[in-house]
C-alpha positions, 0 to 999 in steps of 0.5 A: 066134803071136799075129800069125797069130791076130789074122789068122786072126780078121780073115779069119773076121770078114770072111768072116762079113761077106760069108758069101753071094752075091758076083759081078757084078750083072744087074739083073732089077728094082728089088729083085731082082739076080742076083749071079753065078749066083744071084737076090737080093731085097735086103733091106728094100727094095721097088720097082714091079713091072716093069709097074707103072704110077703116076700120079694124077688130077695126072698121066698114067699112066707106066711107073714100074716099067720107069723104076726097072729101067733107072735101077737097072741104070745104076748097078749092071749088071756091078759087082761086089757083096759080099752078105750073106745074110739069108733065103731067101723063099718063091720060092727067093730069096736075101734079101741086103743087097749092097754096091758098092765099100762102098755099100749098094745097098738103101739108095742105091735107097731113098735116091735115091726108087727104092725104098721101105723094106719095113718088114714085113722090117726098119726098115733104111731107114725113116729114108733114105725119109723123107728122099727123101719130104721132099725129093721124090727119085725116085718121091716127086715124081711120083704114085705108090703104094708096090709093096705097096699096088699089089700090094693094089689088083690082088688088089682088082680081082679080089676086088670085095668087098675093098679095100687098105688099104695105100698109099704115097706120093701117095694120096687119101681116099676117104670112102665107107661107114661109118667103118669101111669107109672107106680110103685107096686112090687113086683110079686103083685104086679098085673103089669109084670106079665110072667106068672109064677106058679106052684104045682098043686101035685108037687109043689114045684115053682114053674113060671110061664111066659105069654104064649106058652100053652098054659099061660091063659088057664094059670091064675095067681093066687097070693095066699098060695105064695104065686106071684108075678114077674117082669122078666125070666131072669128075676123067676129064675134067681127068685127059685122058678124054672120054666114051664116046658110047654 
């Protein structure tokens, strides 16, 4: 009797241990899983946006958040996972921690420079990307900016008046205003830099305008193209931009 018991209990911890979704893995991006038949959002974790583009005036433009989704489902695409549901967000996904063959998914994405930790939804991984940032795993070697201060910077640009204020990794200070205006947003998504870097539609050649130049009211940045902003010439020039001519 008490066998039977004692079994009884290990099959309702266990359940309890994976109460939520559980099938095979069809990685969407970074962070986001189907798991079976539903969509998970992995817990605590934070990854570029698909059409996110990183970069720095050290570095090129590239397309760091399709790299993350195709290094994420070279690891994880048609595994199976074991999930553990922590909430629902406000898309109707499934927040989960997940597990492969006894592995944390979120914690090897952050582990490995993938992703970084969502500390507003947990400290789970605060310790595990410090380490990948100290050692420059992944996006920590390259230049880049947290998914969330990105999100940030575009909701800037299309709000003039506002900021972000919140970054990630590879980020530079820009001294601009009073103490209490100043930020720290990288340069490439900063609406306070006023030169605009451009890449031709018909050539795919970078041209940057200054204010006053004839075209500089009409261009627009786009981030997912590669655009970006600067704050002087000198830094277009040495980041791979000419000039405009008029």
């Amino acid at each position: 009797m008490l066998r039977i018991s004692l079994l009884a209990a290990a099959f309702a911890l266990a359940s309890v241990t994976h109460a939520g979704p559980d099938g095979t893995i069809r990685v969407v991006d970074g962070d986001t899983f189907k798991v079976g038949d539903t969509t998970v959002r992995l817990h605590a974790i934070d990854a570029p946006e698909t059409d996110q583009m990183c970069g720095d005036a050290n570095s090129p433009a590239w397309a760091c958040g399709a790299w993350v989704r195709d290094k994420a489902r070279e690891m994880f695409e048609g595994r199976h996972a074991l999930c553990s549901a922590t909430d629902t967000d406000r898309y109707g996904r499934t927040v989960a921690k997940c597990a492969v063959d006894g592995q944390d998914v979120g914690e090897r994405l952050v582990s490995d420079g993938l992703a970084f930790a969502y500390r507003q939804y947990g400290m789970d991984y605060d310790l595990t990307e410090k380490a990948a940032a100290v050692n420059a795993r992944g996006l920590h070697g390259t230049g880049v900016m947290s998914p969330a201060a990105f999100r940030s910077a575009q909701r800037a640009q299309e709000r003039p008046t506002q900021t972000a204020s919140e970054t990630g990794a590879k980020t530079v200070t820009v001294n601009r205003g009073t103490p209490q205006t100043r930020t720290l947003v990288p340069n490439a998504v900063n609406p306070n830099c006023k030169i605009k870097g451009n890449i031709s539609i018909s050539s795919g050649e970078r041209i940057y305008h200054v204010p006053g130049q004839d075209y500089y009211a009409k261009t627009r940045i786009s981030l997912q193209k590669g655009e970006r902003w600067f704050c002087t010439e000198t830094e277009a020039r040495t980041a791979g931009w000419r000039k405009a001519r008029n």
